[in-house]
C-alpha positions as CSV (number, residue, x, y, z in Angstrom):
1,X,0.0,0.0,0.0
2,X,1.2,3.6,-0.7
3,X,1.6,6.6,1.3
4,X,-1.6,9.6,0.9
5,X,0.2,11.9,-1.6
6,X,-0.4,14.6,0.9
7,X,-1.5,17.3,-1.6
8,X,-3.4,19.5,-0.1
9,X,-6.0,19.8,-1.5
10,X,-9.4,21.5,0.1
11,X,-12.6,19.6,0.0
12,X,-14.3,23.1,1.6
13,X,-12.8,25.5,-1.7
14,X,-13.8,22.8,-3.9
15,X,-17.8,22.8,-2.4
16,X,-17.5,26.8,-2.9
17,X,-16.4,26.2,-6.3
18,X,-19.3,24.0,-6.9
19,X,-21.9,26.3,-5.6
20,X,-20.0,29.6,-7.5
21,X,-20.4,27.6,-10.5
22,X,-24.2,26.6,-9.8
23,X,-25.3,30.2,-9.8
24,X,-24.8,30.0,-13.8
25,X,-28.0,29.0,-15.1
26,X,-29.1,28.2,-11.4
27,X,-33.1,27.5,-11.7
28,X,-35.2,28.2,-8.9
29,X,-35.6,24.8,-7.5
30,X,-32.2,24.6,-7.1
31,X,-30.3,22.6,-10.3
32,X,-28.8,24.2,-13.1
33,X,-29.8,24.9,-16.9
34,X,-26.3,25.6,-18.4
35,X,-26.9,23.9,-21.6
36,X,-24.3,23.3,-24.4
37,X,-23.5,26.0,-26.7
38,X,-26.0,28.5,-24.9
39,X,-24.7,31.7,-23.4
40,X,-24.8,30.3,-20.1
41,X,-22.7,27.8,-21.0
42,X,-20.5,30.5,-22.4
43,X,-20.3,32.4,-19.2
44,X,-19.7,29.2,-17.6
45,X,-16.5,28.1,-19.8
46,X,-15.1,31.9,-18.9
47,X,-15.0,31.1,-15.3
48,X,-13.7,27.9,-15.6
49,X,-10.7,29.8,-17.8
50,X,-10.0,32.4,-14.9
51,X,-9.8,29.9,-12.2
52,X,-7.5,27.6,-14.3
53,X,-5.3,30.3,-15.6
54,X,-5.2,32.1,-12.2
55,X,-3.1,28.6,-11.1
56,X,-1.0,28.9,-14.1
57,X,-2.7,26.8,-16.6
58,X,-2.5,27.1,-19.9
59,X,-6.0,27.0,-22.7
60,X,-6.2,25.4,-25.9
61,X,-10.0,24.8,-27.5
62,X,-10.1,22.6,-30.2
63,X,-12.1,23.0,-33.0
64,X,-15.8,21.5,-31.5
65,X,-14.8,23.2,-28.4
66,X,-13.1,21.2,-25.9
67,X,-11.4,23.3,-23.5
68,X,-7.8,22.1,-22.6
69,X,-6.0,23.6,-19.6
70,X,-2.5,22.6,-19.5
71,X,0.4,22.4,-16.1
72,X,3.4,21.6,-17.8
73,X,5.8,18.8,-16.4
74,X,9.4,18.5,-15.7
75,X,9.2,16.2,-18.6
76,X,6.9,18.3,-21.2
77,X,7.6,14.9,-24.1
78,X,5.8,13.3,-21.8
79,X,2.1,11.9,-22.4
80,X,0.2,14.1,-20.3
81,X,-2.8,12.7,-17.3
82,X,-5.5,14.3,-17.6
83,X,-8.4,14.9,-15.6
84,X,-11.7,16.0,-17.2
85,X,-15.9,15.9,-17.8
86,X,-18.4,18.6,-18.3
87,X,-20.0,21.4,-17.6
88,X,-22.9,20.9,-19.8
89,X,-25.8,20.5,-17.9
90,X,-29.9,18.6,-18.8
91,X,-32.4,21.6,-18.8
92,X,-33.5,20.2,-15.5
93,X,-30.2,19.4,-14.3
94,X,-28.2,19.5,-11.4
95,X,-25.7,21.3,-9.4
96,X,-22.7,18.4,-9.7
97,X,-23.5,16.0,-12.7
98,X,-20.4,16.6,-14.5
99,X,-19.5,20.0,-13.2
100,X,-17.8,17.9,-9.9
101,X,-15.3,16.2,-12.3
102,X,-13.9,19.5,-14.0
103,X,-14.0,21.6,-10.6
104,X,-12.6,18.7,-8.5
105,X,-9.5,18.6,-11.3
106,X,-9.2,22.2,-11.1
107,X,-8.7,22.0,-7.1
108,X,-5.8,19.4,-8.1
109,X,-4.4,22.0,-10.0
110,X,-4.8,24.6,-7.5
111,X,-3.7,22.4,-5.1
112,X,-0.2,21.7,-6.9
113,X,0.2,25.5,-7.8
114,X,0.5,26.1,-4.3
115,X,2.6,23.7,-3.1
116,X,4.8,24.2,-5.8
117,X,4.7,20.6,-6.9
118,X,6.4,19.5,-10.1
119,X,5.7,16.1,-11.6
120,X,7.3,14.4,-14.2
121,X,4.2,14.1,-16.8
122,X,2.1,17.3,-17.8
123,X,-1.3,17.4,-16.0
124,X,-4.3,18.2,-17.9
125,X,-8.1,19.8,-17.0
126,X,-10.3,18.9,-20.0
127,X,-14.1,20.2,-20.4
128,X,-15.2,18.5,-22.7
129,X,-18.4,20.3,-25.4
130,X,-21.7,18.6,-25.3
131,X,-21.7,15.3,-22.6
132,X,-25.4,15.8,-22.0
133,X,-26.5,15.3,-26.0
134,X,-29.8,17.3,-24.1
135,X,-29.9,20.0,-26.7
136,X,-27.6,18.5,-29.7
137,X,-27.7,15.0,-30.0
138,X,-26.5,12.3,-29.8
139,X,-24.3,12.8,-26.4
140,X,-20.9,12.9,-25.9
141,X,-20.0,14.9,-29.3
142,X,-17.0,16.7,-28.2
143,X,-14.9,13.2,-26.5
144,X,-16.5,11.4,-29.4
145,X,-15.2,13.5,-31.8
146,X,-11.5,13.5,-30.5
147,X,-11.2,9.8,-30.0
148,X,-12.3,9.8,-33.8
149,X,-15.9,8.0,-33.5
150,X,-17.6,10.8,-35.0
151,X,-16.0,13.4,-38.1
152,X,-15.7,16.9,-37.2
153,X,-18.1,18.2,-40.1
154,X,-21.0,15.8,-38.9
155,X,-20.7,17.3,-35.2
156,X,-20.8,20.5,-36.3
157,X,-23.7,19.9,-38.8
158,X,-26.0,18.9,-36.2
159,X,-29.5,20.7,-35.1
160,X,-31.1,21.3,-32.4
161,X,-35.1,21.0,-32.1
162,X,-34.9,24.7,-32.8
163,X,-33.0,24.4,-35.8
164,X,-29.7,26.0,-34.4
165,X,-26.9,24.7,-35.9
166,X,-23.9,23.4,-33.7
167,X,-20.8,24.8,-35.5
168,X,-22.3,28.2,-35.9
169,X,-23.7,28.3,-31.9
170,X,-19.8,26.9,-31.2
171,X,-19.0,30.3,-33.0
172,X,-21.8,32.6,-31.9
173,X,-20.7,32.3,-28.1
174,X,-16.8,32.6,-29.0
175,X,-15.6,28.8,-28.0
176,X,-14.9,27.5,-31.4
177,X,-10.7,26.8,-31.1
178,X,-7.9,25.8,-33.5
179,X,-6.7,22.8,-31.8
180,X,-7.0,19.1,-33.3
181,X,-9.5,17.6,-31.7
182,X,-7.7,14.3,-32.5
183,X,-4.6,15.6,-30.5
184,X,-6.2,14.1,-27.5
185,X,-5.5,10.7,-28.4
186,X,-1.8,10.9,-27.2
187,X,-2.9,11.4,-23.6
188,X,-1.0,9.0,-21.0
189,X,-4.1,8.6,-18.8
190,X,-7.8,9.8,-18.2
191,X,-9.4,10.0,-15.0
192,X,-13.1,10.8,-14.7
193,X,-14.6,11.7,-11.1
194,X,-18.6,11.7,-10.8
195,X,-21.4,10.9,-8.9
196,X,-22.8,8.0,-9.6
197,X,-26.3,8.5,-10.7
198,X,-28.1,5.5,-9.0
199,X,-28.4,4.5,-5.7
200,X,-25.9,2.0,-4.6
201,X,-23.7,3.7,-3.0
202,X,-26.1,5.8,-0.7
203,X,-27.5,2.5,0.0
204,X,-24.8,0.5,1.0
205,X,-23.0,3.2,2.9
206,X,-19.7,3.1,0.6
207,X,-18.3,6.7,-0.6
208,X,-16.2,5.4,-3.2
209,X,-16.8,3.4,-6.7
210,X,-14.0,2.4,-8.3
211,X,-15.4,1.8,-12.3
212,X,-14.3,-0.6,-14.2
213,X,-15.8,-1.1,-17.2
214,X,-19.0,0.7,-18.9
215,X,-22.1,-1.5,-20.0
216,X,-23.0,-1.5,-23.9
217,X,-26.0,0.7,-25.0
218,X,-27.9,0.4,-27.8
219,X,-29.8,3.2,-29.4
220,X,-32.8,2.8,-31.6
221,X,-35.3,5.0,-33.6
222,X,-39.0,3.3,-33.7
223,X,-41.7,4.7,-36.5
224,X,-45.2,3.4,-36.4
225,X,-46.9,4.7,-39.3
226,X,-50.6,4.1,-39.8
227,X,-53.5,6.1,-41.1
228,X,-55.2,10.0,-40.1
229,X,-58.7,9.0,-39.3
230,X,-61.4,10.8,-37.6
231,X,-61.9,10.6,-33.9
232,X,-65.4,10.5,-34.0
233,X,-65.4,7.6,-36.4
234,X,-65.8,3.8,-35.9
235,X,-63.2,1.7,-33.9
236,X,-62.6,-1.3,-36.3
237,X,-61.4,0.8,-39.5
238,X,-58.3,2.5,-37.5
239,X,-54.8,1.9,-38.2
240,X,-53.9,3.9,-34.5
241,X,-50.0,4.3,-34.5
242,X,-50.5,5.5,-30.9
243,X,-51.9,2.8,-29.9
244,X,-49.6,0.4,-31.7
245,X,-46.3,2.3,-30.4
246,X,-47.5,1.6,-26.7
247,X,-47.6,-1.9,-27.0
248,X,-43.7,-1.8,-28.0
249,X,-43.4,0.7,-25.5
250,X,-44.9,-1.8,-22.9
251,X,-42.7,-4.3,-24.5
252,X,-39.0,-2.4,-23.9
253,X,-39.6,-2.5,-20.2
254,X,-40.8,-6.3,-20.6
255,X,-37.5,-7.3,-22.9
256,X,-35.2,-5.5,-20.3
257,X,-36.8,-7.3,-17.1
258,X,-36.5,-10.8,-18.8
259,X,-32.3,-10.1,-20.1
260,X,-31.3,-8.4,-17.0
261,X,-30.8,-5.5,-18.6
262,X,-32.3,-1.9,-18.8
263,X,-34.6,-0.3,-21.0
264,X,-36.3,3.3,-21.1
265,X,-38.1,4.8,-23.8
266,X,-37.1,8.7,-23.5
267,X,-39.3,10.6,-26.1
268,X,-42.6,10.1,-27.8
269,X,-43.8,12.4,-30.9
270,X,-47.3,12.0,-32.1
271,X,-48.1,12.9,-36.0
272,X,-50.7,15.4,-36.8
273,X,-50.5,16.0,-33.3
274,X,-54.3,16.8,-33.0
275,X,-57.2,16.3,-30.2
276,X,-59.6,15.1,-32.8
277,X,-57.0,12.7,-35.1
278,X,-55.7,9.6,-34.7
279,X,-52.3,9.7,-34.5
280,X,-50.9,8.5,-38.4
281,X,-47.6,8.5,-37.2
282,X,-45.8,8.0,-33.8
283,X,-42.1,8.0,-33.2
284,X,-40.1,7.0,-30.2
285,X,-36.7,7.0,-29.2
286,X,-35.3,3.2,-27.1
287,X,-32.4,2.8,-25.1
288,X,-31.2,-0.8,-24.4
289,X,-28.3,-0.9,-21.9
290,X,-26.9,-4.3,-20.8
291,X,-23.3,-5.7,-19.3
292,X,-23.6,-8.7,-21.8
293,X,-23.4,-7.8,-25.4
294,X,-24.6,-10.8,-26.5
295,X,-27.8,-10.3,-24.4
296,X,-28.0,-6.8,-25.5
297,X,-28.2,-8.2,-28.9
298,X,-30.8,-10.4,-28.3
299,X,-32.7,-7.3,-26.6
300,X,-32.8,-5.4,-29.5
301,X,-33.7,-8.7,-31.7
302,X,-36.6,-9.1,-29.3
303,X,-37.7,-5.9,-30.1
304,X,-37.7,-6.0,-34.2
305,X,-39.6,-9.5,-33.9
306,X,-42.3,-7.7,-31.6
307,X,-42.7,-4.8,-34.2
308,X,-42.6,-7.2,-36.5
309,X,-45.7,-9.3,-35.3
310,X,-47.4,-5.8,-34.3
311,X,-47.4,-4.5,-38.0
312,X,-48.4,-7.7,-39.0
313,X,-51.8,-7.8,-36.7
314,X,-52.5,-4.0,-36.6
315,X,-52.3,-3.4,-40.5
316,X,-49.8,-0.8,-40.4
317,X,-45.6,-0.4,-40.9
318,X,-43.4,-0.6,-37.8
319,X,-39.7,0.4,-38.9
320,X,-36.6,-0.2,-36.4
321,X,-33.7,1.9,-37.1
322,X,-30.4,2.0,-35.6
323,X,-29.7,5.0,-33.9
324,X,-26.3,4.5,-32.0
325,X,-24.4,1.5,-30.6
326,X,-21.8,1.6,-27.3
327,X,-19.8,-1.7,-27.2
328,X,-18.9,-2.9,-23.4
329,X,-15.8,-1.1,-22.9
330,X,-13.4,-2.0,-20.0
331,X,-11.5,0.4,-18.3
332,X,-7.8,0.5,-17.6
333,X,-6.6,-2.5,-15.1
334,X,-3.8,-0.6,-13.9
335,X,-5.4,3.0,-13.3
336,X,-8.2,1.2,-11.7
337,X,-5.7,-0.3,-9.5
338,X,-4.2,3.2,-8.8
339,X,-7.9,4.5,-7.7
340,X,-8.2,0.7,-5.0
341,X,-5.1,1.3,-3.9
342,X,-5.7,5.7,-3.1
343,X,-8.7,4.6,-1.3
344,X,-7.8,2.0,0.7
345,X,-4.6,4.3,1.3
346,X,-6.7,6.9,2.3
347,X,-8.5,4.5,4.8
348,X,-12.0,4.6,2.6
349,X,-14.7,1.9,1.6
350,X,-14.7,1.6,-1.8
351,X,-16.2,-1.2,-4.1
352,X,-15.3,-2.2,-7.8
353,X,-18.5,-1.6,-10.2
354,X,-19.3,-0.7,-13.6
355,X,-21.0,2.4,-15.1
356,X,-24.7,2.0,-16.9
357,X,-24.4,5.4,-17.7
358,X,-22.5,6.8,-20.6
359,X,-19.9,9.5,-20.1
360,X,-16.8,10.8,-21.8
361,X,-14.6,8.4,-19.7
362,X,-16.6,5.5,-22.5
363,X,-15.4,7.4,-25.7
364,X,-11.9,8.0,-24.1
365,X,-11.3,4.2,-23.2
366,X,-10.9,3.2,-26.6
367,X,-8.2,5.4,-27.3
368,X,-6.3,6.2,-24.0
369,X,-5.8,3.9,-20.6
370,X,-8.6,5.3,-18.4
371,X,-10.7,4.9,-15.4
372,X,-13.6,6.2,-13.5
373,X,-14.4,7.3,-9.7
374,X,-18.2,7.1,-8.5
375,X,-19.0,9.0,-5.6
376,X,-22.6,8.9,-4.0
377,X,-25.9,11.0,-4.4
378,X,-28.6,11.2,-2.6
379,X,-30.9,8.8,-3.5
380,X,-29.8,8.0,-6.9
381,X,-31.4,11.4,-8.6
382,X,-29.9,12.9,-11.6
383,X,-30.7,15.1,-14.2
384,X,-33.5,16.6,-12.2
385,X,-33.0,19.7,-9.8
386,X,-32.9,17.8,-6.9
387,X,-30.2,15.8,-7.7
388,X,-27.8,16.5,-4.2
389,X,-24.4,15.4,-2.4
390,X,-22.2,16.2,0.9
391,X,-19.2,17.6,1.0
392,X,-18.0,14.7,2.3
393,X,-18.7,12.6,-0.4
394,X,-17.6,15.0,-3.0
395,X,-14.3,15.2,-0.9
396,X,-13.7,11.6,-0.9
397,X,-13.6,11.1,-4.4
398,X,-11.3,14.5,-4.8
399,X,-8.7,13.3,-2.4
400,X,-8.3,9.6,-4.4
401,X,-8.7,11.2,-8.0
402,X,-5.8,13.4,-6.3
403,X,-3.6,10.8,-5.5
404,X,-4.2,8.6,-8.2
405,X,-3.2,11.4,-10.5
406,X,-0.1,12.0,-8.7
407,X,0.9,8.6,-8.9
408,X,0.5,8.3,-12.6
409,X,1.8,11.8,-13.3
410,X,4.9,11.1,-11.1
411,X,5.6,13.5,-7.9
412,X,9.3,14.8,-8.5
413,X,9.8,17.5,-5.7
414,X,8.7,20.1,-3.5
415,X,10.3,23.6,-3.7
């Protein structure tokens, strides 16, 4: 077992961090609407800038806007560690999804620039553009797009449901950069810190996750298309895509029970839309999320044969389209092993578990050795307002991202 790395960092500056941040599209229930590309977000980006500079980091943007803030090493040829997330947040969102893994990386840096700490490898602060995929989607755009899973001209292509354009919002609120995206792929190590988003830590009284891997999700597009028909007409004629659609909907939750997975239908659209219509065309969204890809696959199977059989006995077209696919990807054995052994050095509970939930730490795995610390929230709520932790907990996963990062960067002196 190692020694704490004794960086001293402050769990107390850290929660005022949090809380300074918050007031940046703070709603009145208490969460935050900061999202991507908005002015808020903007505003939120230029405080994140003066902090980090105000330590002596240095800012590159890239060209979909990820924000890079730089310590230099002793050893500058050196892959640098980084440290990163979001600060993107759901229209309903919370105070620390995301926003506690940049601000808790920007307390290491603070942290280091006081004690005058040098380390072999450069330490980087990433925030990345777009995590949430709540206003541009699909999610994780600006990670994706670095680790070269999506081009640069389809990211920047994308609408939102206003219309707005994402390379020409980047633009509007000043945040599009010059940097390679694809630069990032050259980093040493990622480490993620976030709260866990589900309830098992809370419940079993451990402040620490140590993740290890990320389930695979599958994404999928459903159209039922039947027939406008008068509401005040007869029953038997109608070819109801409404109706038909809640029958699959029905069925998601029913194929995720029997795999062991998870399932959630996220948005409905009905087609004309109308009090008085039946609905001629209704589209959903379906995620699939399972550990096992080979039962994932057998989820979304499920699901075409069930459209299948109810186009065939409602008279009208079901079509199943492939939205997006996340394979299972494991996390780093030996960073993971850094984060066991910090907390256990650091005398705290922890417990090895994987991530349902996608974040940039998923995209980042293929490319670059990385790993993920949960911490709790209370009970499990996320993008919602009321989505809440302690200090306590968010200072337990800062001091073992601290030392993990140390470790990995390499501690050379202190002046």
């Amino acid at each position: 077992m190692s020694k704490p790395s004794n960086l001293p960092v402050s769990g107390a500056r850290l929660w005022d961090s949090l809380m300074e941040m918050a007031r940046i599209g703070g709603t009145p229930k208490g969460g935050c609407n900061r999202q991507t590309l908005t002015d808020l977000d903007g505003a939120g980006r230029a405080l994140l800038r003066r902090w980090a500079e105000a330590v002596g980091c240095t800012l590159s943007v890239d060209r979909v806007g990820n924000m890079v803030l730089r310590r230099e090493g002793r050893d500058p040829n050196r892959p640098a560690v980084a440290i990163g997330s979001h600060l993107d947040t759901q229209p309903t969102g919370g105070k620390f999804d995301g926003v506690l893994g940049v601000l808790a990386g920007l307390e290491v840096m603070r942290a280091l620039h006081e004690a005058r700490i040098e380390t072999e490898a450069p330490i980087v602060l990433i925030n990345w553009t777009n995590e949430e995929g709540a206003r541009f989607s699909p999610p994780m755009m600006g990670s994706g797009v670095a680790m070269g899973l999506f081009t640069e001209d389809e990211v920047l292509a994308k609408t939102d449901p206003a219309g707005a354009v994402f390379g020409e919002e980047l633009r509007r609120i000043g945040w599009q950069g010059q940097a390679d995206p694809a630069a990032l792929q050259s980093l040493g190590a990622y480490f993620e810190l976030h709260i866990e988003q589900g309830p098992l830590l809370e419940q079993e009284g451990i402040p620490v996750g140590v993740v290890d891997r990320a389930l695979a999700q599958a994404w999928l597009d459903v159209t039922v298309t039947g027939e406008d028909f008068h509401a005040g007409g007869a029953m038997a004629p109608r070819r109801d895509s409404l109706v038909a659609a809640s029958i699959l909907v029905q069925a998601v939750e029913q194929i995720a029970l029997t795999e062991g997975g998870r399932g959630t239908v996220g948005r409905i659209t009905v087609q004309p839309d109308s009090r008085n219509v039946v609905p001629s065309q209704t589209w959903f969204s379906v995620d699939f999320r399972h550990g096992d890809e080979a039962a994932l696959a057998r989820m979304v199977a499920a699901l075409r044969t069930k459209a299948e059989q109810v186009s065939r006995v409602r008279k009208l077209k079901v079509a199943v389209e492939d939205f997006w696919y996340c394979p299972l990807t494991p996390f780093d054995p030996a960073l993971v092993a850094a984060l066991e052994d910090a907390a256990r050095t650091r005398g705290l509970n922890h417990t090895v578990m994987p991530t349902g939930i996608g974040h940039d730490a998923v995209y980042v795995a293929r490319r670059v050795p990385t790993a993920m610390i949960f911490v709790p929230c209370e009970g499990g709520i996320s993008h919602n307002e009321a989505e809440n932790i302690t200090p306590q907990w968010a200072e337990a996963g800062l001091v073992v991202l601290a030392d993990a990062v140390l470790a990995t960067a390499g501690r050379v002196k202190v002046e």
